[in-house]
Structures are given as C-alpha cells and as structure tokens.
NUZA-821617 format. One line per 8 residues: their letters; for each residue x, y, z of N, C-alpha, C. Coordinates in Angstrom, 1 decimal. Example, Ala and Ser with C-alpha at 12.3 -4.5 7.8 and 13.67 -1.06 7.14 Angstrom:
BEGIN
AS> 13.2,-5.7,7.8,12.3,-4.5,7.8,13.2,-3.3,7.8 ~ 12.8,-2.2,7.1,13.7,-1.1,7.1,12.9,0.0,7.9
This chain:
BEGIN
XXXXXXXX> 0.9,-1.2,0.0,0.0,0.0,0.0,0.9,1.2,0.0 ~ 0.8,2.1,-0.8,1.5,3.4,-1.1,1.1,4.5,0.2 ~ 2.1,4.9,0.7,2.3,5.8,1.7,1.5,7.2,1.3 ~ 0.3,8.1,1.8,-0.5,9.1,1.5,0.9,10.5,2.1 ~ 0.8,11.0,1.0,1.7,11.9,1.4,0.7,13.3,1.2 ~ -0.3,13.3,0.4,-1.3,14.3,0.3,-3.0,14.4,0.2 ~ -3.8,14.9,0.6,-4.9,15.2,0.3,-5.6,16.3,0.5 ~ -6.0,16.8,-0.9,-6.7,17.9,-0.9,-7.9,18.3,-2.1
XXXXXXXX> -8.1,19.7,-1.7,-9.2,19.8,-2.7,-8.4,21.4,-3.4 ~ -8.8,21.5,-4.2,-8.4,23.1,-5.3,-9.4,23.4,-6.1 ~ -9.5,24.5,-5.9,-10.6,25.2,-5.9,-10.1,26.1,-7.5 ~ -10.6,25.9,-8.8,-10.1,26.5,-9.9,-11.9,26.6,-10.5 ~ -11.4,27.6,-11.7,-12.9,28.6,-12.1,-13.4,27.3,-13.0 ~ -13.1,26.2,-13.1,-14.2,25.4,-13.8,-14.6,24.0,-13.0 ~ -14.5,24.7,-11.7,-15.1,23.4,-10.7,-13.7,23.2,-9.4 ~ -14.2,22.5,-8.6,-13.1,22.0,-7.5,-13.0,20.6,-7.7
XXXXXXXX> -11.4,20.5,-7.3,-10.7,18.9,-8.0,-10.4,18.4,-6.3 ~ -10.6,17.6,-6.2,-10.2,16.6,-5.2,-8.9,15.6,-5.4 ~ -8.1,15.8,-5.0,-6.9,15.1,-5.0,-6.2,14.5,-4.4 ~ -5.1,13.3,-4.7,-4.9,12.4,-3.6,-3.5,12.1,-4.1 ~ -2.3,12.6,-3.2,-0.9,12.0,-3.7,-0.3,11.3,-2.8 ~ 0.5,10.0,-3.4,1.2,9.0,-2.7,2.3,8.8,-2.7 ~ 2.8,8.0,-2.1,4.5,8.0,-2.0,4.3,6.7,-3.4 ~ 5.9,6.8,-4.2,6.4,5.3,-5.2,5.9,4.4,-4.7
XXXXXXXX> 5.4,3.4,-5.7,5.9,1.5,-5.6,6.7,1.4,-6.4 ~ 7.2,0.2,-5.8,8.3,-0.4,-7.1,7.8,-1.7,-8.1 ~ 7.9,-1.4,-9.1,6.8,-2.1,-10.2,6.9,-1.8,-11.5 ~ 6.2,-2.4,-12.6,6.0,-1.7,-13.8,4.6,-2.0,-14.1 ~ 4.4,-1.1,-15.0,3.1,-0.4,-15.3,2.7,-1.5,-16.1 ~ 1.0,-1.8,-15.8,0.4,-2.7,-16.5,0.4,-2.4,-18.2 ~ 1.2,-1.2,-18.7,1.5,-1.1,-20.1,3.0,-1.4,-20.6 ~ 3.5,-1.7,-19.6,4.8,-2.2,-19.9,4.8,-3.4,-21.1
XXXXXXXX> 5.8,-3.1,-21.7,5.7,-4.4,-22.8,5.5,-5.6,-22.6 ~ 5.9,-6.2,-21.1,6.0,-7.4,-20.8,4.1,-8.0,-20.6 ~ 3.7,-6.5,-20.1,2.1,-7.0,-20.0,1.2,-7.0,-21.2 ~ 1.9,-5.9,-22.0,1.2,-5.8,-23.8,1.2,-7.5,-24.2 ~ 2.6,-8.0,-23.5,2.6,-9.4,-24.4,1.2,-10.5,-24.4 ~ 1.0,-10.0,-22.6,0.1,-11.2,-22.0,-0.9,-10.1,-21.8 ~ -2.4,-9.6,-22.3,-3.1,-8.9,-22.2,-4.2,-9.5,-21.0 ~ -4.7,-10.7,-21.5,-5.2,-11.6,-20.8,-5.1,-11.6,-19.2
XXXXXXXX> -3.7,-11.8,-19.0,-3.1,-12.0,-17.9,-3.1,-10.6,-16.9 ~ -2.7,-9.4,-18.0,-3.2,-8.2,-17.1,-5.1,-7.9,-16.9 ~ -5.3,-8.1,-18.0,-6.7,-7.6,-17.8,-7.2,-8.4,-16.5 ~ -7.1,-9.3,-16.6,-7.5,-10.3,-15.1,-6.8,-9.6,-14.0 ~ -5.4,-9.7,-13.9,-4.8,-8.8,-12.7,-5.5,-7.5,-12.2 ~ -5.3,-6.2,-13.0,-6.3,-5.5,-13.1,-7.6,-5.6,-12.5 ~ -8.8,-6.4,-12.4,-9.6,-6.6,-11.8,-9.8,-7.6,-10.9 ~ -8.8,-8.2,-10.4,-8.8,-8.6,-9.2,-8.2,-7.7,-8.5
XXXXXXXX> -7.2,-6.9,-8.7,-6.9,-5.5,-7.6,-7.9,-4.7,-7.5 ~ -8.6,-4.0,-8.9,-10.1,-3.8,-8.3,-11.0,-4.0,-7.6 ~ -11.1,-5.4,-7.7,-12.3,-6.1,-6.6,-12.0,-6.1,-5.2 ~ -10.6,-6.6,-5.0,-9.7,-6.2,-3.5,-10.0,-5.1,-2.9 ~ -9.7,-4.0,-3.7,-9.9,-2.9,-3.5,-10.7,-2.4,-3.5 ~ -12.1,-2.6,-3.8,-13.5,-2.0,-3.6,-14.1,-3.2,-2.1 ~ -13.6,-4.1,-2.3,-13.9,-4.9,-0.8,-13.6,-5.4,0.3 ~ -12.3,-4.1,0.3,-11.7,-4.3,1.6,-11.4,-3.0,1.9
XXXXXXXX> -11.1,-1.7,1.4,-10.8,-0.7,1.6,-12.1,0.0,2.7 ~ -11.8,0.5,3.9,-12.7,0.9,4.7,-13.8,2.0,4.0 ~ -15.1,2.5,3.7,-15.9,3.4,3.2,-15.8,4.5,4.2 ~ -16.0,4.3,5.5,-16.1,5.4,6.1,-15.3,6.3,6.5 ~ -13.6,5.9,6.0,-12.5,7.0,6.5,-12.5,6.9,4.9 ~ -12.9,7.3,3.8,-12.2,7.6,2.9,-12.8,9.5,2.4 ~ -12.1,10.4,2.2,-12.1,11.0,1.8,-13.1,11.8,0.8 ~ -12.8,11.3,0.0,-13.9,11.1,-1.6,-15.3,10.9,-1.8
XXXXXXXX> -15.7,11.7,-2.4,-17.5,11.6,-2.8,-17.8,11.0,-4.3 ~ -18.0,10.4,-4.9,-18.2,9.7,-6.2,-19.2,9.2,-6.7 ~ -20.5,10.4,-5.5,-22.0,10.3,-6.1,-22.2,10.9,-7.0 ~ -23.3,10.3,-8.2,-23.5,11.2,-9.1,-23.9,12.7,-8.4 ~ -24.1,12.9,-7.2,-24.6,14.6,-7.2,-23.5,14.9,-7.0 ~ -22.5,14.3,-6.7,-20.7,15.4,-6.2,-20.3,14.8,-7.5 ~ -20.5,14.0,-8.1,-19.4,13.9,-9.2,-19.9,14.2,-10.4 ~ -20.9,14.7,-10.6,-21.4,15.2,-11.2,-22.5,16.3,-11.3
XXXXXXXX> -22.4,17.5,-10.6,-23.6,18.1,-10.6,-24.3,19.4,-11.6 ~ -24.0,18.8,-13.1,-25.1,19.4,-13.9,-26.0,18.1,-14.2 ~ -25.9,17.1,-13.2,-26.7,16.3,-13.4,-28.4,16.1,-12.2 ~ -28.2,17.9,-11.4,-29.2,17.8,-10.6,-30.1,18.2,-11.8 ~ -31.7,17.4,-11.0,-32.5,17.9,-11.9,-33.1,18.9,-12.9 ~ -32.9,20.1,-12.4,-33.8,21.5,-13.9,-32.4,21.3,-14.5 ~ -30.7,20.8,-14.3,-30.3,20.8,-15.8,-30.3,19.4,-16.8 ~ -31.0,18.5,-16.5,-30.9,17.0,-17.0,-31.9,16.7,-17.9
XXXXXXXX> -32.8,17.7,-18.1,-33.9,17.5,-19.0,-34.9,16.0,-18.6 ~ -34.9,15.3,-19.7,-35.8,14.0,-19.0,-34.8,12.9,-19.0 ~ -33.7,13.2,-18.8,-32.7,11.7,-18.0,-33.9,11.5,-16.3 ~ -33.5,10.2,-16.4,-34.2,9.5,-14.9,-33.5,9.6,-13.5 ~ -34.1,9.5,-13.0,-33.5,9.8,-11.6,-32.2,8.8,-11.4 ~ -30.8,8.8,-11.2,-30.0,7.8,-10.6,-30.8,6.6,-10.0 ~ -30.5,5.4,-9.8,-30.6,4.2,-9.2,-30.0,4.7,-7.9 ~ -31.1,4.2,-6.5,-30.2,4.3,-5.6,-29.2,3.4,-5.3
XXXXXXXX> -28.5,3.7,-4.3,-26.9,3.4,-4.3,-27.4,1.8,-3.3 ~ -27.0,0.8,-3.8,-27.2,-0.4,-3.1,-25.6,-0.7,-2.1 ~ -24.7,-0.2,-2.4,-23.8,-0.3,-1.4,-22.7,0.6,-1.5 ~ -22.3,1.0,-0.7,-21.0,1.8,-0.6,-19.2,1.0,-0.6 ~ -18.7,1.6,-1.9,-17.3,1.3,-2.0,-16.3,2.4,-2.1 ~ -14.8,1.7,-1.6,-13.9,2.6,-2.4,-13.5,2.5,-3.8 ~ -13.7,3.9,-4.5,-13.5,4.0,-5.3,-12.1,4.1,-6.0 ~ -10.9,3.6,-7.4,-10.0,4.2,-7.5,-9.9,5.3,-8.4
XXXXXXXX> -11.1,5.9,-9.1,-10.7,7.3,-9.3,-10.3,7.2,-10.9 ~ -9.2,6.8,-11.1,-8.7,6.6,-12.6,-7.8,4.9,-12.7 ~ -9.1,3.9,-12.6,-8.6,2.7,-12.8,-7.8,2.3,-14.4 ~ -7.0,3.1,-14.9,-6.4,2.6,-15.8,-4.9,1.5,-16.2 ~ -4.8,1.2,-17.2,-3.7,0.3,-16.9,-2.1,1.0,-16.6 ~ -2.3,2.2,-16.7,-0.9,2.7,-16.7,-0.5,3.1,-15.0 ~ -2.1,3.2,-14.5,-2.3,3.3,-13.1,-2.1,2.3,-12.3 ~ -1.6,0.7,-12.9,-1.8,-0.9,-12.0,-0.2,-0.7,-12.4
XX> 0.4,-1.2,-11.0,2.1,-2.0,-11.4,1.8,-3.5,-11.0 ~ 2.4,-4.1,-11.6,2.2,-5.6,-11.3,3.7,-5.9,-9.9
C-alpha cells in the first residue's frame, strides 16, 4: 500500500478537483511491454486488484465523494432534462478514481 503523502481539494474557475498524492511502488506499469505481451493476464490482474480494493478498503475514513450529485452536478434535476432519476446506491465502495492500466504495477 503506497504511503498518503497528500490530500486535498483546489478550488479553480471550472469546478473544484479533489486530489490524492502517494509515496512510489516499485513495479511496472500494467502497459509495460512485458504485460502488452500477456493482455489476458493483465486484464485479469487488473480486476482482481479492483475487486480487492472495492472490498476491503474501509468506506467510512475515505475522503472522496463519487456520487453522481458530487461527481457530477449538472446532473441535478432542472439541468438533465428528461434523464431518470440515478438508481439508488445499493452499497457503498472505495472507489479508485482513474482505474487505468498505466495506473496498475504488477
């Protein structure tokens, strides 16, 4: 688990960004060549750290809001036209924010 060296919010004229900085792992990036070779192999990896990670990380000390009203709010009602109301939320996770593969070290 990477050491939290930051959390914050910044406040700029096209919304406020919530941010979260960590200390290095040592690793290579699930786009390293070695994982381009075996796609398979990372895609699977990849979502098993996902899954780990949404079901073990504690919900109530985390920082982050990732409801559609915080993470999106031209999506309150008078501006959505006739989109449907969100599904309510059946359980609470952590979220990682930008699950990409350049964001996984194996």
């Amino acid at each position: 688990m990477p050491r939290v060296l930051g959390v914050g919010i910044d406040h700029a004229p096209d919304g406020d960004w919530a941010w979260l900085r960590t200390g290095g792992l040592p690793g290579r990036s699930a786009v390293h060549p070695r994982w381009a070779a075996a796609p398979d192999v990372a895609v699977r990896a990849i979502g098993v750290g996902l899954r780990t990670l949404h079901d073990n990380l504690p919900v109530s000390t985390c920082p982050f809001d990732w409801s559609v009203r915080a993470g999106c709010p031209c999506c309150i009602r008078h501006n959505r036209a006739n989109l449907p109301d969100p599904p309510p939320i059946d359980r609470l996770v952590v979220c990682h924010g930008d699950a990409c593969a350049p964001n996984t070290l194996d």
